[in-house]
N, C-alpha and C positions, 0 to 999 in steps of 0.2 A: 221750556228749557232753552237756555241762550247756548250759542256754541258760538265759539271764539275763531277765528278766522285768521289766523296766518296769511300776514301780507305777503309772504313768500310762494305761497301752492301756488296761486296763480301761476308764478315766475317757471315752476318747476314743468308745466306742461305749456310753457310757451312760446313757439316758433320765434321770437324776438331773443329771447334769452337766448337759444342756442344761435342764433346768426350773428348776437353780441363776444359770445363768448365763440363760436368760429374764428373770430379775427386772431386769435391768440394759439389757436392751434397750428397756424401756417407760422411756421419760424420768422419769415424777412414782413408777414407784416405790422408789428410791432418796432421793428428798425429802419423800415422805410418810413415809416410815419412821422417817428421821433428827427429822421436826416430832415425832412420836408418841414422839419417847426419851422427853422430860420428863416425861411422862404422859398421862394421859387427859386427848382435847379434844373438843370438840362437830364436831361435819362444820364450822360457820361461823366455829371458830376455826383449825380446819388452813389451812380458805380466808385467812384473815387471814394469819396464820402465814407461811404460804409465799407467796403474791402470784404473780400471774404463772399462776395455773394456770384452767380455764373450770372451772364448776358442770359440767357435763357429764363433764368429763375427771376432775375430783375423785370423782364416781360410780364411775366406771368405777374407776380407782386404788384406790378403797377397796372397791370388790366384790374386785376380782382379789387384790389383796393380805389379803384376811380368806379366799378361796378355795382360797386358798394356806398357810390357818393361821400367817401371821405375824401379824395384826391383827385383833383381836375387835371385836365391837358390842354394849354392853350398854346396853339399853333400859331404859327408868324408865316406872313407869305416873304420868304427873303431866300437869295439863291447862296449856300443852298436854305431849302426849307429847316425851321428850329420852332422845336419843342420845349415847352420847358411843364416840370408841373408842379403842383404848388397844394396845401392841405385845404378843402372846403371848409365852411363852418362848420360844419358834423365831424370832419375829419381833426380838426380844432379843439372843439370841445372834447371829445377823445384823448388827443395828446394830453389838454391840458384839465382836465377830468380824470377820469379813472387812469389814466394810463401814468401821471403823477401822484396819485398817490400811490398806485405799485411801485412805482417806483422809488417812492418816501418808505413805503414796508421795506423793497429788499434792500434799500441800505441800513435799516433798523434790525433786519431779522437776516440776510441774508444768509452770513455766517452761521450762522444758527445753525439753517437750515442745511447747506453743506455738510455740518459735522454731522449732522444727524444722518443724512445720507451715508455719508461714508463707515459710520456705525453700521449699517446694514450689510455692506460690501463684507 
């Protein structure tokens, strides 16, 4: 008897998929990531950047997401000291991988998906 094998089960009980799909669960890391395509920016230019997010939460964002090896921090010895940080190639491929084609869906479906929402309400 041959049994057929879902390339997906794997995916379903595995520690990689839920730490892929964590990124998505933290609101600012998906917007911090997309500010950092263009390049390297100081911590008070991301804060410009994107609006909307507290000095606090932007910490937090940029520890987990450099922890995570998508986002680097390189340090300049100059008085005063400056930081700037910038997306790794993992951090990259992300952007420009999966986090582009979500992005090509919700401008295709977005709307959709709203009205559906609000049909619920």
């Amino acid at each position: 008897m041959t049994t057929h094998c879902n390339p997906y089960d794997q995916l379903v009980a595995d520690c990689q998929l839920r730490a892929a799909t964590d990124l998505f669960s933290h609101r600012w890391d998906p917007v911090v990531l997309v500010a950092l395509q263009l390049g390297p920016l100081r911590r008070g230019d991301v804060l410009t950047t994107i609006g909307g997010i507290s000095d606090k939460m932007l910490t937090e964002t940029l520890r987990r997401l450099t922890g995570n090896g998508l986002v680097e921090r390189q340090t300049y010895a100059q008085a005063p000291p400056r930081a700037e940080y910038s997306l790794t190639p993992l951090g990259r491929s992300l952007v420009e991988g999966p986090m582009r084609a979500l992005g090509k869906w919700i401008l295709e479906h977005g709307e959709e998906m709203l009205d559906a929402q609000e049909r619920v309400l």
